[in-house]
Backbone atoms as SQL, in Angstrom:
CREATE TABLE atoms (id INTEGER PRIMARY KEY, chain TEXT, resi INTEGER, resn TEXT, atom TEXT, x REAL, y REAL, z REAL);
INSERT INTO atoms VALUES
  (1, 'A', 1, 'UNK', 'N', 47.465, -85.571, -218.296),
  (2, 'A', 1, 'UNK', 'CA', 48.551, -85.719, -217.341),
  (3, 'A', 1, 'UNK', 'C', 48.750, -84.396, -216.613),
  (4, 'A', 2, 'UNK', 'N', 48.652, -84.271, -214.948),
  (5, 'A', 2, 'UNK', 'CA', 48.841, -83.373, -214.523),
  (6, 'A', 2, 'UNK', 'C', 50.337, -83.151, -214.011),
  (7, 'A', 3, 'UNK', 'N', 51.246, -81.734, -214.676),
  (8, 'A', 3, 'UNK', 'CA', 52.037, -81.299, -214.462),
  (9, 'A', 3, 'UNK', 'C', 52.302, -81.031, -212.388),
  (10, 'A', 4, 'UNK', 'N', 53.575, -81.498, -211.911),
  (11, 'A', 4, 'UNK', 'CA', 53.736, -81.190, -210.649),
  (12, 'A', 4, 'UNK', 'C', 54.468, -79.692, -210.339),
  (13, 'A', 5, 'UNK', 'N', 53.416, -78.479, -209.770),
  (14, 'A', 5, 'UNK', 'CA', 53.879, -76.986, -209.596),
  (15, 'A', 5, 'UNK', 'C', 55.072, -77.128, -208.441),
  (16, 'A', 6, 'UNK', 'N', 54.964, -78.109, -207.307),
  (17, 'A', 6, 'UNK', 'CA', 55.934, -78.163, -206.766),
  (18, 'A', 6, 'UNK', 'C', 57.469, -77.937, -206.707),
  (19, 'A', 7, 'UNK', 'N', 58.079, -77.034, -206.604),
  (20, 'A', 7, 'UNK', 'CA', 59.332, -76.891, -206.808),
  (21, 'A', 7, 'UNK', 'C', 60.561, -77.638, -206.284),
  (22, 'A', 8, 'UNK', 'N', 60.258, -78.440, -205.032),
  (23, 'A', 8, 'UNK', 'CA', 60.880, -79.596, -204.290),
  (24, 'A', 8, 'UNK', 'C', 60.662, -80.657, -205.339),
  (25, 'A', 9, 'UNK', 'N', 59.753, -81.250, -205.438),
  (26, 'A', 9, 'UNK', 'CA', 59.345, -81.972, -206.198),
  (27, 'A', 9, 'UNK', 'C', 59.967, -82.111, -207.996),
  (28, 'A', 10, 'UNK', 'N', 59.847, -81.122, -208.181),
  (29, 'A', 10, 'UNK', 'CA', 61.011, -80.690, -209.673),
  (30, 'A', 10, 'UNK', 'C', 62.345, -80.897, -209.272),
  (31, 'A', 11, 'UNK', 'N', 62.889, -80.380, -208.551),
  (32, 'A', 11, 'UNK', 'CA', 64.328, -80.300, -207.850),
  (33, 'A', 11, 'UNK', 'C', 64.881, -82.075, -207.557),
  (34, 'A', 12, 'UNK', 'N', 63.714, -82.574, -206.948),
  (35, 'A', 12, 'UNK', 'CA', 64.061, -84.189, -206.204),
  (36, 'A', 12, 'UNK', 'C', 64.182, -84.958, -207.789),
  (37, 'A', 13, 'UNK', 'N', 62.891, -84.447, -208.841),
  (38, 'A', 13, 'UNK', 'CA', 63.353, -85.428, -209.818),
  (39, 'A', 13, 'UNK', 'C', 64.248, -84.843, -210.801),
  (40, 'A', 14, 'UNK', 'N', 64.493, -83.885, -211.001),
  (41, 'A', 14, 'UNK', 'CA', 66.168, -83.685, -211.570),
  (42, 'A', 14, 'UNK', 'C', 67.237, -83.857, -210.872),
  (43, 'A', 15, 'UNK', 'N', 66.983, -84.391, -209.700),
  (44, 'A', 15, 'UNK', 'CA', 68.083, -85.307, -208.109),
  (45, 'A', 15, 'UNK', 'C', 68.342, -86.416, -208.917),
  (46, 'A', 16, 'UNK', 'N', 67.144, -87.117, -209.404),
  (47, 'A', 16, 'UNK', 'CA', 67.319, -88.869, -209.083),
  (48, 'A', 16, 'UNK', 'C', 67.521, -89.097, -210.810),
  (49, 'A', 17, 'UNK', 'N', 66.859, -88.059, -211.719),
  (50, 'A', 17, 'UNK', 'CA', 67.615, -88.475, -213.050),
  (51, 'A', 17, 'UNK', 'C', 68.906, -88.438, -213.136),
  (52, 'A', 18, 'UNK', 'N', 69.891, -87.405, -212.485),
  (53, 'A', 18, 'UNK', 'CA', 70.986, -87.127, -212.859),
  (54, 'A', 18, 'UNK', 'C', 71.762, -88.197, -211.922),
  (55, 'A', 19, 'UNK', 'N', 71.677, -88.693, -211.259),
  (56, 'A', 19, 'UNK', 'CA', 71.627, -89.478, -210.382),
  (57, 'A', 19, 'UNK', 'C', 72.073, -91.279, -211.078),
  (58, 'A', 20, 'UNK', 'N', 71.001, -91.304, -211.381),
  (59, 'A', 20, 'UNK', 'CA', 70.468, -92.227, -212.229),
  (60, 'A', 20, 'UNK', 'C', 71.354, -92.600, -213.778),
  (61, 'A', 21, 'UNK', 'N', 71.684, -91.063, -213.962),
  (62, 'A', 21, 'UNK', 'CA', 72.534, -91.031, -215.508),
  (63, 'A', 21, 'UNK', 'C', 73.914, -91.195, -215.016),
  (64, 'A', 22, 'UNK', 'N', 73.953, -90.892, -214.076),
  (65, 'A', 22, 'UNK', 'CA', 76.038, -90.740, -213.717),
  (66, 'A', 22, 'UNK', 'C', 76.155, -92.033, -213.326),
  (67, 'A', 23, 'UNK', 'N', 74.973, -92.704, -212.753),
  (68, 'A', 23, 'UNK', 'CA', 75.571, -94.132, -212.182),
  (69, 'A', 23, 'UNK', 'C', 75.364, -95.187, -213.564),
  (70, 'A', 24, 'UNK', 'N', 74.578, -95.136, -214.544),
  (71, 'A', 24, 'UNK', 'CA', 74.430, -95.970, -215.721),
  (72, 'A', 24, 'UNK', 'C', 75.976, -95.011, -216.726),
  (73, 'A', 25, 'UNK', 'N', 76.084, -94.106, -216.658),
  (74, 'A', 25, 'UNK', 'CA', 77.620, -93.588, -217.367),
  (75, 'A', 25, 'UNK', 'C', 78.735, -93.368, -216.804),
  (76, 'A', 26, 'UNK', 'N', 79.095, -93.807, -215.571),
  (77, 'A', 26, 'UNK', 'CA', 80.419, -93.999, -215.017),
  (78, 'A', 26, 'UNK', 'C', 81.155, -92.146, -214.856),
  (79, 'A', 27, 'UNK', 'N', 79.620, -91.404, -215.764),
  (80, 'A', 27, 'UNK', 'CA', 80.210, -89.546, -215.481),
  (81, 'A', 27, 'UNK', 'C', 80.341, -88.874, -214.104),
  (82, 'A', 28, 'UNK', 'N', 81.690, -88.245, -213.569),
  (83, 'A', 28, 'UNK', 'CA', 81.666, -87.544, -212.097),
  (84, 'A', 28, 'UNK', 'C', 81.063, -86.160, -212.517),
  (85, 'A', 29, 'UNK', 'N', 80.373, -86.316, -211.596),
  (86, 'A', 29, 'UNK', 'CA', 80.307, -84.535, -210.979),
  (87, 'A', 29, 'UNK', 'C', 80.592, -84.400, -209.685),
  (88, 'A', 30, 'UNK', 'N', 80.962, -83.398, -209.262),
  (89, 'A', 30, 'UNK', 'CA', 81.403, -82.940, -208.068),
  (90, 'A', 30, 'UNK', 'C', 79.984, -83.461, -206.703),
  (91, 'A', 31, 'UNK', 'N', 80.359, -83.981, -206.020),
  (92, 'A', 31, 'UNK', 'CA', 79.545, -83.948, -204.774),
  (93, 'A', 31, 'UNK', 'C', 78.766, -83.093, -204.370),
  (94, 'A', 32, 'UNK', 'N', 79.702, -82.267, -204.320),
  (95, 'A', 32, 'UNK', 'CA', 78.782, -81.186, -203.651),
  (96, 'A', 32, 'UNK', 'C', 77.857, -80.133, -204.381),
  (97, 'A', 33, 'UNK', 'N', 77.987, -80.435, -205.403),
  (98, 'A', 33, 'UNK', 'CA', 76.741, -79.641, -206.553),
  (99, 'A', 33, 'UNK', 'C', 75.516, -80.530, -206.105),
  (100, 'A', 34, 'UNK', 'N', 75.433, -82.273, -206.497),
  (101, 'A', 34, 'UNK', 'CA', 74.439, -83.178, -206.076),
  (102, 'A', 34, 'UNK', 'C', 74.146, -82.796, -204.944),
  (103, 'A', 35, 'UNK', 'N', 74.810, -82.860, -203.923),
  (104, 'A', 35, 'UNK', 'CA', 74.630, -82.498, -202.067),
  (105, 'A', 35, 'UNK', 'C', 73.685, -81.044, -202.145),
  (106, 'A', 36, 'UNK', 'N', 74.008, -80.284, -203.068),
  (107, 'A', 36, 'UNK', 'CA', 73.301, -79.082, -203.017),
  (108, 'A', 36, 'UNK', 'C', 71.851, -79.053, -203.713),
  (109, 'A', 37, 'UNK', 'N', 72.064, -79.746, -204.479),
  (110, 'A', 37, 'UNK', 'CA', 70.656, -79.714, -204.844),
  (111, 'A', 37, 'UNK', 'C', 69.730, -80.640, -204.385),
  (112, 'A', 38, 'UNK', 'N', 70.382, -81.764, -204.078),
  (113, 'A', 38, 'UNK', 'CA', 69.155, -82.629, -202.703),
  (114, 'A', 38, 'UNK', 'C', 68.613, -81.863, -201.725),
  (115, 'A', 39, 'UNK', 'N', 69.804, -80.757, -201.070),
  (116, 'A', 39, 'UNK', 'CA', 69.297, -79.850, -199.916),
  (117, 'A', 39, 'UNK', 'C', 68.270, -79.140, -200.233),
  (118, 'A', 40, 'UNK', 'N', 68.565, -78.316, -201.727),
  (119, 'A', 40, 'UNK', 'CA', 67.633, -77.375, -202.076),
  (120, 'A', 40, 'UNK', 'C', 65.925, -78.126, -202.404),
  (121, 'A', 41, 'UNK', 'N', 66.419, -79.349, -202.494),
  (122, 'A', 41, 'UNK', 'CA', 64.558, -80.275, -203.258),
  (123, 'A', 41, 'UNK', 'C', 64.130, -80.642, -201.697),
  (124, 'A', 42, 'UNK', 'N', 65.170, -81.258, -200.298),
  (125, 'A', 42, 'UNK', 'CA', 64.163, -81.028, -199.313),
  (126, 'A', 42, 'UNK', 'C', 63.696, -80.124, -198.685),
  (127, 'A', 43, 'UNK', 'N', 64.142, -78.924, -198.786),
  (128, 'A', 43, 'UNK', 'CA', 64.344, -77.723, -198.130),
  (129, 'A', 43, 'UNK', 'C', 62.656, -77.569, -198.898),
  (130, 'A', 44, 'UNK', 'N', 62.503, -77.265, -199.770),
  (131, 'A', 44, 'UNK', 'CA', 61.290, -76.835, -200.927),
  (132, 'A', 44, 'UNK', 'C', 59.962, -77.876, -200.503),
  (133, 'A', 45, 'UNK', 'N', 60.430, -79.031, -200.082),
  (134, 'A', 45, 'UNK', 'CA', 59.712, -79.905, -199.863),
  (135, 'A', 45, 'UNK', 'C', 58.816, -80.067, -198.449),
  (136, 'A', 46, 'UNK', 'N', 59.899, -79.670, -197.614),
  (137, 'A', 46, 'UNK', 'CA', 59.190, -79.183, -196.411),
  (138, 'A', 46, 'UNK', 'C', 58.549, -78.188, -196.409),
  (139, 'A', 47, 'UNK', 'N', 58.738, -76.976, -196.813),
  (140, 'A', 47, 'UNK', 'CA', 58.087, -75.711, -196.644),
  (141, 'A', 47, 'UNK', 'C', 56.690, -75.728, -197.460),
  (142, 'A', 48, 'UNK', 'N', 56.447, -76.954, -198.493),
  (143, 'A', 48, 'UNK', 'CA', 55.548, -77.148, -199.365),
  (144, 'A', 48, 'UNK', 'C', 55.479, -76.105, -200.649),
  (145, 'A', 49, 'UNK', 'N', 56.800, -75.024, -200.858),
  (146, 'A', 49, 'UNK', 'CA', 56.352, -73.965, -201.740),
  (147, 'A', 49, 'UNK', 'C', 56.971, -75.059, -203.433);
């Protein structure tokens, strides 16, 4: 199994687990932490680093 070096790519899927866990556990987090780290996984994603 090849590991993804991508750092967007790391970022997007610790997006959609946590994501994923707050909507199956009814848990809030603040918006704008999520909002920030979607920015930071496309931001990474475009630049390809």
């Amino acid at each position: 199994m090849k590991l993804i070096t991508n750092i967007g790519f790391i970022l997007l899927a610790v997006y959609l687990i946590i994501v994923g866990l707050l909507s199956l556990t009814g848990i809030a987090i603040p918006g704008i932490l999520l909002g920030l780290l979607a920015l930071a996984a496309g931001v990474f994603i475009l630049i390809g680093k």
